[in-house]
C-alpha positions in Angstrom: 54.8 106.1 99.3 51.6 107.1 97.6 52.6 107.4 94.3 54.3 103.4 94.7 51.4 102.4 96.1 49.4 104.1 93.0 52.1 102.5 90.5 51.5 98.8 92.2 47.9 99.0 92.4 47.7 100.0 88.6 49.8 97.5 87.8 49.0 95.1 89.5 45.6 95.5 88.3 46.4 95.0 85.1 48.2 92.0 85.8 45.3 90.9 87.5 42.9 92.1 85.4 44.5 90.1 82.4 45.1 86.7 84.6 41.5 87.0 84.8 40.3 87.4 81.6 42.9 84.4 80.5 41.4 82.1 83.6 38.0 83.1 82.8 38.0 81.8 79.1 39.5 78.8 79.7 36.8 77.9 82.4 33.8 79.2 79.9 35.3 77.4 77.3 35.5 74.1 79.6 39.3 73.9 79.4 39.8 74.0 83.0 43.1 71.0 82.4 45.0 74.0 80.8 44.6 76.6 83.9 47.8 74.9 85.2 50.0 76.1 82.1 48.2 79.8 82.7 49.7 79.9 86.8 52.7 78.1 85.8 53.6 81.2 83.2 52.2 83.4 85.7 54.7 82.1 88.6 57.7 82.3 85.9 56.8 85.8 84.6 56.8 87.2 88.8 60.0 85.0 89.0 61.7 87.0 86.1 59.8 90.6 87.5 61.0 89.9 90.8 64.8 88.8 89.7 65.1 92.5 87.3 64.2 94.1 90.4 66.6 92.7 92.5 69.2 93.0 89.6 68.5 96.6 89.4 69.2 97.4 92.6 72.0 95.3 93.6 73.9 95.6 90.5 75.6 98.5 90.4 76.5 98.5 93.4 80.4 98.7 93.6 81.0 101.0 90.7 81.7 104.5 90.9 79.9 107.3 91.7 79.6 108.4 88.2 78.7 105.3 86.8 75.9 104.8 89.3 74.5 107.9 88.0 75.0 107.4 84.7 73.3 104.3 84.6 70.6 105.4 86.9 69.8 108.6 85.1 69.4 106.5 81.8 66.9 103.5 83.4 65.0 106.6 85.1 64.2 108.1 81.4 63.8 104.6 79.8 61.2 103.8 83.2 59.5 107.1 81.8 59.6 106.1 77.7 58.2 103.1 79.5 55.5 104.2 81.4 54.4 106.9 78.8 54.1 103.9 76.5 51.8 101.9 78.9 49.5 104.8 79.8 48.2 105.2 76.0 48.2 101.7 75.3 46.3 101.2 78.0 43.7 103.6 77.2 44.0 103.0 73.3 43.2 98.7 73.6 41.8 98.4 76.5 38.6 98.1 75.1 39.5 95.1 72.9 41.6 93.9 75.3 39.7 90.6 76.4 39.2 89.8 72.8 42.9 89.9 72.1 44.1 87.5 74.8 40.8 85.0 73.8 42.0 85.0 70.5 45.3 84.2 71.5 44.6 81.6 74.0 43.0 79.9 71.0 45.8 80.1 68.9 48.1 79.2 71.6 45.9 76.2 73.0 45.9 74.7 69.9 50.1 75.0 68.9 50.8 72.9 72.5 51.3 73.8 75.8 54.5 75.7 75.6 52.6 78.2 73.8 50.0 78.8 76.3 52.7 79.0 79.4 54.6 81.4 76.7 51.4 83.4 76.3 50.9 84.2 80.1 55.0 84.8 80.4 54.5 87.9 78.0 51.0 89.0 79.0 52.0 89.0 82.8 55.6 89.3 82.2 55.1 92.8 80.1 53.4 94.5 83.1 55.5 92.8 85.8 59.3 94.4 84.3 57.4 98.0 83.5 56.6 97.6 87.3 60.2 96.7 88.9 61.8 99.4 86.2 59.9 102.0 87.0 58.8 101.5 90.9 62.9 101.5 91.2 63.5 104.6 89.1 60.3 106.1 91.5 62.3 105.0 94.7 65.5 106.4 93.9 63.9 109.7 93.1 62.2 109.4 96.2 65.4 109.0 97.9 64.3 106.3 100.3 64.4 102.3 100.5 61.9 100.8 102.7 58.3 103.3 102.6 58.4 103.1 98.6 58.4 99.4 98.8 55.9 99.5 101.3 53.8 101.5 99.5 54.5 99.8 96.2 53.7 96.0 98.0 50.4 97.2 99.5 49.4 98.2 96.1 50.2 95.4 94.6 48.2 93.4 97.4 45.2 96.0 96.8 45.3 94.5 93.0 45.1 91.5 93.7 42.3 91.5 96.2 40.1 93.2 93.1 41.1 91.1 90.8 39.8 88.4 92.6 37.2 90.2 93.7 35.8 91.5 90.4 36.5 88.2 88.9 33.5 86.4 90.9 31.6 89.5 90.8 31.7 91.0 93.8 32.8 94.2 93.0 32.2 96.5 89.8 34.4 98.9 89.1 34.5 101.7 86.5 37.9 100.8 84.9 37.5 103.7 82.2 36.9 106.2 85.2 40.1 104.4 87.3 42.6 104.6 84.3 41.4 107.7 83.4 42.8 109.2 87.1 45.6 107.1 87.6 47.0 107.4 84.3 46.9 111.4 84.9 48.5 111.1 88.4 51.4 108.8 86.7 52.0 111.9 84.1 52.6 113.7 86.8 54.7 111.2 88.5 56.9 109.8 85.4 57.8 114.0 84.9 59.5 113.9 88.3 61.2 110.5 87.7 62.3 112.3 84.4 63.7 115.2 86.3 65.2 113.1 88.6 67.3 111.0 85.9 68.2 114.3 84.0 69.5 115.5 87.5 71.8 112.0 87.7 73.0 112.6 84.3 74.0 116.3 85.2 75.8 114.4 88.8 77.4 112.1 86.4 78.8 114.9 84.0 76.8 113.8 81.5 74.6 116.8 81.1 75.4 119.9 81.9 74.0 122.8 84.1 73.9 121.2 88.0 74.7 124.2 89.4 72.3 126.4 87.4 68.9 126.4 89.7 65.8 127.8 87.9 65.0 128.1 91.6 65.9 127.2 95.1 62.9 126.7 97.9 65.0 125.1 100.2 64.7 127.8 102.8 60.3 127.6 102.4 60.3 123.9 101.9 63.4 122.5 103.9 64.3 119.0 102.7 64.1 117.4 106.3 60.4 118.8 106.5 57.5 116.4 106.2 55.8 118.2 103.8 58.8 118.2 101.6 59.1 114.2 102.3 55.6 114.3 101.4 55.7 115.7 97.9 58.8 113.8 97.1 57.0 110.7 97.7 54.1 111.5 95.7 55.3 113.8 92.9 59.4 113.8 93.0 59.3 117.3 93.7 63.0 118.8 95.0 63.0 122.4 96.3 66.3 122.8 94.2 65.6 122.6 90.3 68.0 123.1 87.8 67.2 125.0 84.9 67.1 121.7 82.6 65.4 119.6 85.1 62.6 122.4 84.8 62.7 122.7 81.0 62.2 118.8 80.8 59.5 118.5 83.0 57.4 121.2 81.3 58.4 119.7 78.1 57.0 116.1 79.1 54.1 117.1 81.3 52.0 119.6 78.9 52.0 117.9 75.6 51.5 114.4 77.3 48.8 115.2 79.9 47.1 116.6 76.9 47.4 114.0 74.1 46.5 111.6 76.9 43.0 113.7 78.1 42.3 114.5 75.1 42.5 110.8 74.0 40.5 109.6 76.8 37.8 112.4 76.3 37.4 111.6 72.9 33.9 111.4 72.1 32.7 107.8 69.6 31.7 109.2 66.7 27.9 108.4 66.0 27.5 105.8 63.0 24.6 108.4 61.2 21.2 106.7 60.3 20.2 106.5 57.1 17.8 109.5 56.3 14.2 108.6 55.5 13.2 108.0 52.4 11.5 110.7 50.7 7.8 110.1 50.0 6.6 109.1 46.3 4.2 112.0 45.5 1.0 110.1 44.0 -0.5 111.2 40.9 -3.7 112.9 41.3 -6.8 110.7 39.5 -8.9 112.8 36.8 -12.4 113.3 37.8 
């Protein structure tokens, strides 16, 4: 429940945060007759969100096992190439973020109205389908139906409130400092989501070694336990591993969690003043 509620509030926040910035310009800029075409692409890009959601997890239903694996092993990994995705660009642009979308509400302000709804579909739109993919893949790892969406709602509420809230200035919050964290939890969490779909594709035949365990806690850590509820909800962690679902998640987690601190903790590199000029030695006058 945890980690949903972190993946909603995230992105919701940056849904929020991007509403914002589009609503803020146009009032600044004394276009407030054009705030309607921002909601209106707002509503239809939650209305799309909302409808992949529900598509993802009513449509399979009915096939066979195997197929419900399959196709749920392969949306799990593309939730993670996904969210991998979002976590550097997010830290990559998101300092030049709000000039991007002012720049483009210019651009689209001026080539009609469709092109300003159109702008809000794909700047909402973008963060609302990464959302519904991978807060489902996060939920079927998680095994359960109704706490992850819980979790994932009240996030998403969280968002909102400081979005609104840091929009009139009520609140300052140290974005740099908030990405920084959640993007390293969601490393963390996309792994398990990854180890989780190669786990479907090894139920669905697709891979192989399901009955090879790297290591079996079940006994320490029994499934039913809250504790083992607990670190399934927050890290997709299964006291039975297989042997590939280990090897993935090492192979995702160390080289990402690095590229992504190190890109974070990059220092600016200081633009060097210009060295003083020397001084003109002055000939000495003759006496």
């Amino acid at each position: 429940m945890f980690a949903n509620y972190l993946i909603g509030l995230r992105e919701g926040l940056e849904a929020a945060l991007v509403v914002g910035i589009l609503v803020a310009y146009l009032v600044k800029t004394d276009r407030r007759e054009l705030l309607a075409r921002i909601w209106l692409g707002v509503g239809i890009a939650v209305a799309v969100s909302v409808g992949f959601g529900a598509l993802l997890t009513y449509g399979p239903k009915g096939l066979t096992f195997e197929a419900q694996e399959l196709i749920g092993g392969t949306l799990s990994i593309v939730a993670v190439a996904f969210v991998t995705w979002m976590i550097f660009w997010m830290s990559r642009t998101a300092r030049s973020l709000k000039g991007e979308l002012q720049s483009k509400i210019d651009v689209a302000a001026e080539a009609g109205a469709a092109s300003l709804v159109l702008l809000a579909v794909l700047a909402v739109g973008r963060e609302g389908l990464e959302t519904a993919l991978f807060l489902w893949a996060a939920t079927e790892a998680a095994d359960s139906t109704t706490q992850p969406l819980i979790g994932a709602l009240l996030g998403l509420a969280t968002a909102v409130v400081l979005g609104v809230l840091i929009y009139r200035g009520a609140v300052r919050l140290d974005l740099a400092k908030f990405f920084t964290w959640t993007g390293a939890f969601l490393v963390i969490v996309a792994a398990g989501v990854l180890a989780y779909g190669i786990h479907d594709l090894q139920e669905a035949k697709f891979l192989p070694g399901l009955d090879s365990a790297a290591f079996n806690v079940e006994e320490q850590i029994r499934p039913s336990s809250w504790y083992a509820t607990l670190l399934r909800g927050t890290v997709n962690f299964t006291p039975r591993t297989t042997w590939l679902q280990a090897i993935a998640w090492t192979l995702y987690v160390v080289p990402v969690l690095f590229l992504f601190l190190r890109s974070v903790r990059r220092p600016t590199t200081p633009t060097p003043s210009p060295a003083p000029a020397a001084p003109v030695p002055q000939p000495h006058g003759g006496s």
